[in-house]
C-alpha positions as CSV (number, residue, x, y, z in Angstrom):
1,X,-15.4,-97.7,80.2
2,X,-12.5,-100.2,79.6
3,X,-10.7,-102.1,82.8
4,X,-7.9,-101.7,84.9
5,X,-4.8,-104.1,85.9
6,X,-7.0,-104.5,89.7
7,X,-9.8,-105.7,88.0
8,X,-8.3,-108.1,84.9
9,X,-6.2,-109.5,87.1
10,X,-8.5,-110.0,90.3
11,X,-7.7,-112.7,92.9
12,X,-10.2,-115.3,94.1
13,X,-12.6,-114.6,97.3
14,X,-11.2,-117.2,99.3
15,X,-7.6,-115.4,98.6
16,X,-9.0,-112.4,99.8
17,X,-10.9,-114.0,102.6
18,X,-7.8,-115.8,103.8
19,X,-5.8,-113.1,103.8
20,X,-7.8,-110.8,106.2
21,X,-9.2,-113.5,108.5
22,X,-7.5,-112.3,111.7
23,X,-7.0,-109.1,111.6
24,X,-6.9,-106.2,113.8
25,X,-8.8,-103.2,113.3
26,X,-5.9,-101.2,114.6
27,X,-3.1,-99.2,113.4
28,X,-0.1,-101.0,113.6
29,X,2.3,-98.2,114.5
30,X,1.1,-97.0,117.6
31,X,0.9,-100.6,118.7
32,X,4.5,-101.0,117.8
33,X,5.4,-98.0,120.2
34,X,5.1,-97.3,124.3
35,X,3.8,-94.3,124.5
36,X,4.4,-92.3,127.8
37,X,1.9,-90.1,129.0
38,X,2.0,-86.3,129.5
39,X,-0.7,-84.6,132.1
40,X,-3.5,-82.6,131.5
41,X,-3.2,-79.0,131.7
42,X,-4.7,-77.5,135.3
43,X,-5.6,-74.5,136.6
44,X,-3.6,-70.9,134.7
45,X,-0.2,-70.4,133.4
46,X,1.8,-67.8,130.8
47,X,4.2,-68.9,128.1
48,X,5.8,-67.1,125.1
49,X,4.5,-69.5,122.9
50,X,1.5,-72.0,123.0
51,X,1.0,-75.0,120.2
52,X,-2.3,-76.3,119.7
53,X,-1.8,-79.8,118.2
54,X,0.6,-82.9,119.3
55,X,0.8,-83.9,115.7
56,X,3.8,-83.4,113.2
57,X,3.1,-79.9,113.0
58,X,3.0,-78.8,116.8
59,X,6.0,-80.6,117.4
60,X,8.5,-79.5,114.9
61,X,6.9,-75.5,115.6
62,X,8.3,-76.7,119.3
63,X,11.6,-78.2,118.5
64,X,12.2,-75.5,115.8
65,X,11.2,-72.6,118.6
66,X,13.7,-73.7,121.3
67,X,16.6,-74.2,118.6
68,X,15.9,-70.5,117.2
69,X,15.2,-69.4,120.8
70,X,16.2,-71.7,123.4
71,X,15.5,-69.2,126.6
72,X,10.9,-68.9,125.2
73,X,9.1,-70.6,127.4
74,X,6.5,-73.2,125.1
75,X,4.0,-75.0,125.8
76,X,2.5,-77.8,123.8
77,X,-1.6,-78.9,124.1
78,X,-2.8,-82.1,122.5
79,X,-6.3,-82.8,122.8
80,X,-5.8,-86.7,123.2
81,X,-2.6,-88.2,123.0
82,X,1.1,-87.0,121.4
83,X,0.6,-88.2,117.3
84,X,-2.4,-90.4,117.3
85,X,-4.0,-89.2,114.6
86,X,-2.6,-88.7,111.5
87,X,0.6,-88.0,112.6
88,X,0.6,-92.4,113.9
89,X,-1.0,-93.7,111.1
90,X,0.4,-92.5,107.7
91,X,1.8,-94.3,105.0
92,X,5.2,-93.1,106.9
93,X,6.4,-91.5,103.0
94,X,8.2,-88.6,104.3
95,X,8.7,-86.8,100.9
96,X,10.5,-83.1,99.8
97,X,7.6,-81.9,98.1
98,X,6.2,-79.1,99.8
99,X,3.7,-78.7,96.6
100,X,2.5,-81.9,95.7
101,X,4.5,-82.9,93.4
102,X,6.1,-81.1,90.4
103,X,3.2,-80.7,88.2
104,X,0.6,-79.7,91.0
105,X,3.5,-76.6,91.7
106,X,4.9,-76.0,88.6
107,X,0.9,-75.0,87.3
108,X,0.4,-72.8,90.6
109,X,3.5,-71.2,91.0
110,X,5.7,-71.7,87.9
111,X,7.8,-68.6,89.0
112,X,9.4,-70.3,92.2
113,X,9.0,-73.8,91.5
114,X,12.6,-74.6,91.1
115,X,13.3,-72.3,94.9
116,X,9.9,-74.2,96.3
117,X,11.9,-77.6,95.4
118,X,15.2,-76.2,96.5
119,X,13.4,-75.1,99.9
120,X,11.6,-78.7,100.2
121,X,15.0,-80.6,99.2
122,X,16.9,-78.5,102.4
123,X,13.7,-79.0,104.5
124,X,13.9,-83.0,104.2
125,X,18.0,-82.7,104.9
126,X,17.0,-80.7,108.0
127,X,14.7,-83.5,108.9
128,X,17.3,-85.8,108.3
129,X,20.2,-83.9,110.2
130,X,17.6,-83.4,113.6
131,X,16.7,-87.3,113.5
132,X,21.3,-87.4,113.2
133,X,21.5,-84.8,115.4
134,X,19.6,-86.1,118.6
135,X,19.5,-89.6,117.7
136,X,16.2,-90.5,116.8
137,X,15.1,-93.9,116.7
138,X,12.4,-93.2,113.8
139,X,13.3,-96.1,111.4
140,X,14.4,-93.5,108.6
141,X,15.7,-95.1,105.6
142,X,16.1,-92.4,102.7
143,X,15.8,-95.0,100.1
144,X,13.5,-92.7,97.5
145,X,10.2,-92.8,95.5
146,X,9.6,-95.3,92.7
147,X,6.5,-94.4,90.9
148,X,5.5,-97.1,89.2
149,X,3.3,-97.4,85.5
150,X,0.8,-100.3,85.5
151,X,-1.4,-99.3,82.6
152,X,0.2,-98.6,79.2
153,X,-0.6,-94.8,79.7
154,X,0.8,-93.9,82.5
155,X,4.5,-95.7,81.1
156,X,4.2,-92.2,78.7
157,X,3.6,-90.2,81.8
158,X,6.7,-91.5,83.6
159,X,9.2,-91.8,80.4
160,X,9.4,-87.9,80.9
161,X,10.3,-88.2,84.3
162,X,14.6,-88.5,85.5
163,X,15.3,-91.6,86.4
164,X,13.1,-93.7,84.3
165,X,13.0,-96.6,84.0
166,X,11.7,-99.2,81.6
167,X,9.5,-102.7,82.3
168,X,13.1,-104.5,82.6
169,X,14.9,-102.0,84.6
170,X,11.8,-102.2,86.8
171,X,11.6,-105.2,87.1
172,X,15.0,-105.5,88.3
173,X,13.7,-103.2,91.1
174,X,10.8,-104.6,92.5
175,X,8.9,-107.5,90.9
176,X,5.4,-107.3,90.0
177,X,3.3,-108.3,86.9
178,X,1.3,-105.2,87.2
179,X,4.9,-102.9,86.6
180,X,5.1,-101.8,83.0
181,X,7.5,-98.8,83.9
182,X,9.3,-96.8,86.7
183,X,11.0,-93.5,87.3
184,X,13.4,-93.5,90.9
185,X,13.7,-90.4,92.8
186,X,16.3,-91.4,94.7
187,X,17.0,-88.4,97.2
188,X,13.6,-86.8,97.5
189,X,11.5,-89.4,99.9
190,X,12.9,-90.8,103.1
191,X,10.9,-94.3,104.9
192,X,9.9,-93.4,108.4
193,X,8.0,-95.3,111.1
194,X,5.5,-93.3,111.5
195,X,4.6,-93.1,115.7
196,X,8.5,-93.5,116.5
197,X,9.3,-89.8,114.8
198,X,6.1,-88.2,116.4
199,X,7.0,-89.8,119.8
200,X,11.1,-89.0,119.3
201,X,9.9,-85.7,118.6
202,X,8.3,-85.4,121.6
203,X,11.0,-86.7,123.2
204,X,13.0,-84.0,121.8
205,X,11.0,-81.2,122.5
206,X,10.5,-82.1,126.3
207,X,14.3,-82.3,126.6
208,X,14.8,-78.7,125.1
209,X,12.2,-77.6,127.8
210,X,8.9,-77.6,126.4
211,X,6.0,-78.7,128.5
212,X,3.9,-81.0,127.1
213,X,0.3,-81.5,128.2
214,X,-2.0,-84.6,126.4
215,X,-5.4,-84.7,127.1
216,X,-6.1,-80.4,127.2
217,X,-8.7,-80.3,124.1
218,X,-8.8,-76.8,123.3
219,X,-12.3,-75.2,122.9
220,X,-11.3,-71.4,122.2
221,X,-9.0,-68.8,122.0
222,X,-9.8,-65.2,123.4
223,X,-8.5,-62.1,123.0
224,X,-8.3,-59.7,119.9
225,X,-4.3,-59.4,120.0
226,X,-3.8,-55.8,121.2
227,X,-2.1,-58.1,124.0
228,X,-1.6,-61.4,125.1
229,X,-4.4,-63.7,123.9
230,X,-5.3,-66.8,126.3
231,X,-6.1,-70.0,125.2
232,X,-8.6,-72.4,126.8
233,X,-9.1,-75.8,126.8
234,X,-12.0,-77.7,127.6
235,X,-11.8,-78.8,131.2
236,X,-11.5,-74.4,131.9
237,X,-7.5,-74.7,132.2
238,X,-5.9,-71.7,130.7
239,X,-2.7,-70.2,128.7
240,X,-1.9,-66.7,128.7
241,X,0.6,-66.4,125.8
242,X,2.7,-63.8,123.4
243,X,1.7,-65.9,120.3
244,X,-0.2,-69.1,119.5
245,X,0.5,-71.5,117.0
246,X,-2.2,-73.9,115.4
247,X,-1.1,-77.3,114.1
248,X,-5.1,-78.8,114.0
249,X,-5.1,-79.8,110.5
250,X,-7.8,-81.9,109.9
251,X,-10.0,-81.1,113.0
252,X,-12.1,-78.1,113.1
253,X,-10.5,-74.8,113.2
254,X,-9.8,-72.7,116.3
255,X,-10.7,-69.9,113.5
256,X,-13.8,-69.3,111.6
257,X,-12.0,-68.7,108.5
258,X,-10.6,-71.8,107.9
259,X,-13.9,-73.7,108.9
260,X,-14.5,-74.5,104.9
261,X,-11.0,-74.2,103.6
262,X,-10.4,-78.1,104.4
263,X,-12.1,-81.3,104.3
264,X,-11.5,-84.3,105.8
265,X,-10.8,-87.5,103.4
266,X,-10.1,-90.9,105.0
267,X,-7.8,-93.0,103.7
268,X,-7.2,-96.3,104.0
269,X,-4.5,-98.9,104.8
270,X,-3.4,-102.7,105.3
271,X,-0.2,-104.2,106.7
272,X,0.8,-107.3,106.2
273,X,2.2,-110.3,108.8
274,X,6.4,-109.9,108.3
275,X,7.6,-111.9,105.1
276,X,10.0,-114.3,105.2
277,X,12.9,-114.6,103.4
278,X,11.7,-116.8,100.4
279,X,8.9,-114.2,100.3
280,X,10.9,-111.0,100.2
281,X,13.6,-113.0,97.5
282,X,10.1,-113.5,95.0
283,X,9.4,-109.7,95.0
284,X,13.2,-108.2,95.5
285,X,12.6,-104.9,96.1
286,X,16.1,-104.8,98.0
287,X,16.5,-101.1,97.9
288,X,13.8,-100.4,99.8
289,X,12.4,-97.8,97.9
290,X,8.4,-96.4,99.0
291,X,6.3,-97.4,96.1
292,X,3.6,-95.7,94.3
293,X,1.5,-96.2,91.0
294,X,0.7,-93.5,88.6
295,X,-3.7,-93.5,88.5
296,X,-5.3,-91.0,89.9
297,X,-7.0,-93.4,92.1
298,X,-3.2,-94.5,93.5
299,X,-2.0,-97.2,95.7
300,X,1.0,-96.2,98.0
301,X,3.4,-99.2,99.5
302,X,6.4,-99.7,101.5
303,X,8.4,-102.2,103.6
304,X,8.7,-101.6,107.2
305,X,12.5,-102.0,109.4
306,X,10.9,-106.0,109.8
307,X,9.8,-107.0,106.5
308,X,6.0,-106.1,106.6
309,X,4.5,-104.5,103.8
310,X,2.4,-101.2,103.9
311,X,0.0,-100.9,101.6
312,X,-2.6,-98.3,101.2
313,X,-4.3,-95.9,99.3
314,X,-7.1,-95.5,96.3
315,X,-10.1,-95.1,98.1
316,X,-10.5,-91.7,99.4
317,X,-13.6,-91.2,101.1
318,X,-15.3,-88.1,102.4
319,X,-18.4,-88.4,104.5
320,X,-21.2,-86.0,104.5
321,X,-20.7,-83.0,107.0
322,X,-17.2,-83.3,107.4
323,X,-16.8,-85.0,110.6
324,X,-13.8,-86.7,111.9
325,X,-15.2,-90.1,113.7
326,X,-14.0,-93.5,114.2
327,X,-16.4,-95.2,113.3
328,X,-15.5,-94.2,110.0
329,X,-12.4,-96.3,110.1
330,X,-14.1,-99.6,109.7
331,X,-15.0,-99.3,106.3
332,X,-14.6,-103.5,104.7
333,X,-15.4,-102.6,101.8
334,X,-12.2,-100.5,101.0
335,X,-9.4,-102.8,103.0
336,X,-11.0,-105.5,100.8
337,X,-10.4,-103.4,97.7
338,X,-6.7,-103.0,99.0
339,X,-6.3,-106.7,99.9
340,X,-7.5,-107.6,96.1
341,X,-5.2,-105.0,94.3
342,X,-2.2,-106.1,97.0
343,X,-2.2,-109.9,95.7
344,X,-3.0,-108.4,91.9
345,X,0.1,-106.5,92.6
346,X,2.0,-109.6,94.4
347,X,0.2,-112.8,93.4
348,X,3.8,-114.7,94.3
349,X,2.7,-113.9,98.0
350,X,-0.7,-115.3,98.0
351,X,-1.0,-117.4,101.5
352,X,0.4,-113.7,103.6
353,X,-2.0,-112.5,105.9
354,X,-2.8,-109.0,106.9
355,X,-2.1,-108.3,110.5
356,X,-3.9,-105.2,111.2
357,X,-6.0,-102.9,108.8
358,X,-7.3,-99.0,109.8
359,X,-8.3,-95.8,108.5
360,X,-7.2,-91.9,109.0
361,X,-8.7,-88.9,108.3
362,X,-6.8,-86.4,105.9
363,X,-6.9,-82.5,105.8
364,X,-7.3,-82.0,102.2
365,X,-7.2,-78.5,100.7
366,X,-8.0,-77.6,97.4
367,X,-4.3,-76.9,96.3
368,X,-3.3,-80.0,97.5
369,X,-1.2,-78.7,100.1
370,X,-0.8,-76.6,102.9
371,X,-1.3,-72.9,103.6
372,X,-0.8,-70.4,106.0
373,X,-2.0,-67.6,107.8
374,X,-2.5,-65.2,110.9
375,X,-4.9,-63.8,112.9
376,X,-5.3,-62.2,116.2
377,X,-2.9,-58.7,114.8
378,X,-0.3,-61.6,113.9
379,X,-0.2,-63.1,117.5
380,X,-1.6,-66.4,116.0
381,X,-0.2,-68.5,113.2
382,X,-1.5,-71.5,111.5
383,X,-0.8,-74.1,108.7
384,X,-3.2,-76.7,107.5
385,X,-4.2,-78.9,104.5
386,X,-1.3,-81.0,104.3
387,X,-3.0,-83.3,101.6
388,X,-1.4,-86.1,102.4
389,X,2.5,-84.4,102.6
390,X,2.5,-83.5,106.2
391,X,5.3,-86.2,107.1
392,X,7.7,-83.6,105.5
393,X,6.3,-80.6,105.0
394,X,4.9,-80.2,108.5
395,X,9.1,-79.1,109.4
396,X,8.7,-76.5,106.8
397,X,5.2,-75.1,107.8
398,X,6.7,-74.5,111.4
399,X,9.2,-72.1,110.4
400,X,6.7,-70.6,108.3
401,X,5.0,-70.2,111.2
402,X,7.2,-69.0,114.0
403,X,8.6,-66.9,111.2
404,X,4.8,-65.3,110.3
405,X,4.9,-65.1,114.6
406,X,8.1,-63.1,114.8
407,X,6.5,-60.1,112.2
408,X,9.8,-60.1,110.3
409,X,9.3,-60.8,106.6
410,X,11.6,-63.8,105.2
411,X,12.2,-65.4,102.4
412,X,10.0,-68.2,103.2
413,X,6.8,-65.3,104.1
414,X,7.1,-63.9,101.2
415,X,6.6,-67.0,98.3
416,X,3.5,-66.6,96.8
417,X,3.0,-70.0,97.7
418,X,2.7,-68.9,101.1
419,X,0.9,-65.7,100.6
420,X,-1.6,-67.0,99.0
421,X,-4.6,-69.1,100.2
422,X,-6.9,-71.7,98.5
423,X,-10.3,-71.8,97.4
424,X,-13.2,-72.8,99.7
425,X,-14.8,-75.7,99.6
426,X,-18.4,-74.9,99.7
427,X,-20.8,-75.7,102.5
428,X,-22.8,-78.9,102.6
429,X,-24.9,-80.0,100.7
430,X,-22.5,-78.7,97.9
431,X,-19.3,-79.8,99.0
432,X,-20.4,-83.8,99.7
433,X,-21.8,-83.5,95.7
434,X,-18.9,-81.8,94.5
435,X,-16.0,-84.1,96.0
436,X,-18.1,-87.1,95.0
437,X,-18.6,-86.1,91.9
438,X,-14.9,-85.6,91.5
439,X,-14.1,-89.0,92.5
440,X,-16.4,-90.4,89.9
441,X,-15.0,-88.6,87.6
442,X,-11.7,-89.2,88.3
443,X,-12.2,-93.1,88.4
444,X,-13.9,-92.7,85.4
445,X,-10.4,-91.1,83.7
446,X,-8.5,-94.2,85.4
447,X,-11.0,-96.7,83.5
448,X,-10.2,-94.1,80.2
449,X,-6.3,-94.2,79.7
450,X,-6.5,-91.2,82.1
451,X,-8.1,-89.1,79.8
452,X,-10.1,-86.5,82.1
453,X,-13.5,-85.0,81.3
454,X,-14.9,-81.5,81.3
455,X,-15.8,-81.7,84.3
456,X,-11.8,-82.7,86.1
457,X,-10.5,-79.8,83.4
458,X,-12.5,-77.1,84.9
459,X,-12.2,-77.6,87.8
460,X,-8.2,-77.6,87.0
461,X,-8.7,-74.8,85.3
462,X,-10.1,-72.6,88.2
463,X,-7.7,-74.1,90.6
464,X,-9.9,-76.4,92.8
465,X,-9.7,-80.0,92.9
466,X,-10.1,-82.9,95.0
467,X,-6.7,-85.3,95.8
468,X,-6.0,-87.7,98.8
């Protein structure tokens, strides 16, 4: 196998060392951020509507519920506390896809890829009108995507993109010696911090009347759906509700069905101390745009509202059995990876430290992004495996949602891309092979000029594959 940039152009140990000498295990969102508390559920209630999951997902499927509806009563259960997982420690991309990505839709569902981008284009306005609208404090800067080339092949890749641009133009943009090539969606990303928007949209909620409870795990949901079906958290406190709404993701599923349809992949990410000017003025980058190269294996990076950088990415590691744990989280060997491809990427900043480095599990799917579903006679709804897009699309999966909840077909029921459903992963020991089979494949095509095997074209083929 040849090399790539990260490796030819490695920086020393003692740069690497430096660099990550004091820092924090810890995600640096949620310790930008107060959080206030909500209490536990006690003792029985009734609601119209009950949302299991004080992520992204459970949120929005709140706020979206009182605008459609403001007179339902909703209620809102978060097993720990309102977006601490995945929801408080993204890479804060908050992108229009709902697919993916153009290619990853246009080869599933090349009959309404052009509505499916349409839909996510009006989804991420929405998002940007409620932030407007009740005056969010969520640090969103709709500043775009640059995808960036930094091996010779992928410069191909990107020249059939709009807004290309070539190793002058990108240079101009952002400087780095590892940019060969660019392409600049300019409207389809937005910058958010991360824990603000979860917490601003709890914020919201609670002020259109929703009651929030944190710390109200819950273990089951009974009742077959010929009525109301009651929900039941750990601790014995209970919901009687109309309709439920699941917003889980990457923990186990409240229903069996969608026990193997996910796996959880953990990602990881550093964030640098806040650069100063001469610092910023040696890399540009003064439009702000969230960066990402072109491997399969890819980095993603941003600036934050004070000058940090974001920078995470290329590992993506699944660990035998599927569990979610945080032990997990502390994994060296990858946030040293992503401190030796930073200063590859940035050696002009050699001497910046990393403030605080951490992990997150996500709910991959094998379509690469979310589904949906019902159960219960159509009393509960539920969308999962985000893939990585749930920033954004997790506004669009709650009025699939409450729309699947109300039994009236809409335009939004009736894509195929929501009808449909994913393949399985299969059960263990098969699915810890399979993924990591994938991911040595797939570095393999990232040491090859991307050139995938067999193996990555069957599996394309047949419509399951692996991504972060």
């Amino acid at each position: 196998m040849g090399t790539t940039v990260f490796e030819r152009q490695r920086p020393t140990d003692a740069v690497i060392d430096a660099s990550l000498q004091d820092t924090a295990l810890s995600v640096f969102w949620l310790d930008d951020v107060e959080r206030p508390a909500h209490p536990p559920l006690r003792g029985t209630t009734s609601a119209d509507l009950v949302i299991v999951g004080g992520g992204y997902t459970g949120l929005w499927t709140a706020i979206r519920a009182k605008e459609r509806e403001p007179g339902r009563s909703v209620v809102l259960l978060e097993a720990s506390r309102i977006a601490w997982a995945a929801s408080g420690r993204n890479g804060g991309f908050c992108e229009a896809s709902l697919t993916h990505g153009h290619e990853n839709g246009v080869t599933r569902w090349p009959q309404e890829i052009d509505r499916l981008e349409e839909l996510g284009l009006e989804n991420l306005d929405g998002i940007e009108a409620t932030v407007r609208r009740y005056e969010m404090d969520a640090d969103f800067e709709r500043t775009g995507q640059l995808a960036v080339a930094v091996e010779p092949h992928q410069v191909e890749w990107l020249r059939e993109e709009e807004g290309f641009l070539d190793r002058e133009a990108v240079q101009a943009e952002v400087h780095s010696p590892t940019f060969l090539a660019g392409a600049w969606e300019r409207d389809a990303c937005a910058l958010v911090h991360p824990a603000k928007l979860g917490l601003e949209l709890a914020r919201v909620a609670v002020e259109l009347g929703v009651e929030i409870h944190e710390n109200s795990l819950v273990r089951e949901i009974t009742g077959d759906g010929s009525g109301p079906v009651t929900v039941v958290t750990r601790d014995g406190a209970k919901v009687i509700a109309e309709s439920v709404a699941l917003g889980t993701n990457v923990f186990p599923s409240l229903l069996k069905r969608n026990r193997l349809m996910t796996v959880p992949v953990y990602d990881y990410v550093l964030m640098t101390e806040p650069l100063s000017a001469e610092q910023l003025a040696s890399i540009g980058w003064s439009n702000r745009q969230g960066l990402a190269d072109s491997a399969n294996q890819f980095h993603y990076y941003r600036l934050t509202a004070d000058d940090r950088i974001l920078f995470g990415g290329y590992d993506a590691v699944y660990h035998f059995g599927g569990k979610v744990r945080p032990e997990y989280e502390d994994r060296m060997e990858s946030h040293r990876k992503l401190a030796s491809h930073f200063f590859t990427t940035f050696p002009q900043l050699e001497g910046l430290r990393f403030t605080h480095r951490w992990a997150g599990a996500i709910d991959s799917s094998s379509r690469f992004c979310a589904f949906f579903g019902t159960a219960r006679r159509g009393r509960v709804a539920y969308a999962t495996g985000f893939t990585g897009l749930g920033v954004g699309a997790a506004r669009f999966a709650a009025d699939v949602m409450l729309d699947k909840l109300s039994g009236e077909p809409t335009e939004r029921t009736e894509l195929a891309m929501v009808r449909e459903k994913p393949i399985p992963f299969p059960p263990e020991p098969a699915a810890a092979i399979g993924i990591n089979l994938v991911r040595a494949a797939m570095n393999q095509a990232d040491h090859n000029e991307g050139r995938r095997n067999l193996f990555l074209k069957t599996l394309d083929a047949v419509g399951m594959g692996f991504d972060s």
